[in-house]
C-alpha positions as CSV (number, residue, x, y, z in Angstrom):
1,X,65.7,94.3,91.7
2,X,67.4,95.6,88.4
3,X,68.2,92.7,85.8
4,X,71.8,92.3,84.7
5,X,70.2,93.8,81.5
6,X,69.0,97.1,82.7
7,X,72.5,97.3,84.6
8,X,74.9,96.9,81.9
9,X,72.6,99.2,79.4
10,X,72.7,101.9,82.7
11,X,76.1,101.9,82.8
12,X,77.0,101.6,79.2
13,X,74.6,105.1,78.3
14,X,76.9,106.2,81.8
15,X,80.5,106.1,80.0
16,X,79.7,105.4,76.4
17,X,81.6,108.9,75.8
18,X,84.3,109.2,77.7
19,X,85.1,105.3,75.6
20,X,83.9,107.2,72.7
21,X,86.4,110.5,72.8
22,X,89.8,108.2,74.4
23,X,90.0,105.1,72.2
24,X,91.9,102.1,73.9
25,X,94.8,103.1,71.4
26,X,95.4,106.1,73.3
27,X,95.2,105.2,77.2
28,X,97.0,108.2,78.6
29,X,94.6,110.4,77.0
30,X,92.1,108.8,78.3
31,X,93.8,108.3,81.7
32,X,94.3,112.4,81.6
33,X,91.0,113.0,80.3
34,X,89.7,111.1,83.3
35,X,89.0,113.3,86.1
36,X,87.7,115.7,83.8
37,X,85.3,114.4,82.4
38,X,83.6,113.2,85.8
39,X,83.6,116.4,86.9
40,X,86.5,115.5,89.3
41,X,88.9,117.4,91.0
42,X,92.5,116.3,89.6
43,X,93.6,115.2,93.1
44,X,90.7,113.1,93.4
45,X,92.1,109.7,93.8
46,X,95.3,110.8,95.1
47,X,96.4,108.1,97.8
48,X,92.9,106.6,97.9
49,X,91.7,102.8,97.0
50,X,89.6,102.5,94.2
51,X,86.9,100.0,92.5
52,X,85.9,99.8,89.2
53,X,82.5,98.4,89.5
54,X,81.7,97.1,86.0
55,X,85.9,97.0,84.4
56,X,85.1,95.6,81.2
57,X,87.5,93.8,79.3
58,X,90.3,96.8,79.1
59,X,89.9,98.2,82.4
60,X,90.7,101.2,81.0
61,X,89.3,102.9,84.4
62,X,91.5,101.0,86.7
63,X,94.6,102.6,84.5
64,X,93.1,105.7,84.8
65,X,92.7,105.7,88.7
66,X,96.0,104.1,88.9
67,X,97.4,107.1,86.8
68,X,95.6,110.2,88.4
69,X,98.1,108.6,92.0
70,X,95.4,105.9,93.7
71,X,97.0,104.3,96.1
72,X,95.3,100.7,95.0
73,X,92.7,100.2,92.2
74,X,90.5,97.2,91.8
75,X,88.1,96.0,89.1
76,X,85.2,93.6,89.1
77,X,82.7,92.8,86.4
78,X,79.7,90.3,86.0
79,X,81.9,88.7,83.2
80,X,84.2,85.9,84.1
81,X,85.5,86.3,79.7
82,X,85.8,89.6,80.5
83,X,88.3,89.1,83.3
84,X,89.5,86.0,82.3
85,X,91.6,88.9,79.6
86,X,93.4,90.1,82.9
């Protein structure tokens, strides 16, 4: 079984660029940027429900979702300070 560790580094080195390249200043860049840069159709989430496993404190992906027409995005994270933001 992977530590909490080894998860949060995985999924850091995962999206460390797309956080890098869309600063939380600029969230409908990012939100546009979002599909692309998963190698995502831009219809992708239309009308679907949505998790983000792993939010963070901005759920900036939850936005995202939200933005490219998901029907309902939710977010959870292993940090209750994280979400407590929300």
């Amino acid at each position: 079984m992977a530590t909490f560790s080894k998860i949060k580094n995985t999924t850091s080195n995962l999206y460390r660029d797309i956080h890098i390249h869309y600063p939380d200043s600029d969230l409908k860049k990012f939100a546009k940027g979002f599909c692309k840069y998963l190698n995502l159709s831009q219809d992708y989430f239309v009308n679907k429900i949505c998790l983000d496993a792993g939010c963070g404190g901005t759920a900036r992906g939850i936005y995202a979702m939200l933005y490219n027409r998901a029907k309902f995005a939710y977010g959870i994270d292993f940090s209750k300070e994280l979400l407590a933001i929300h």
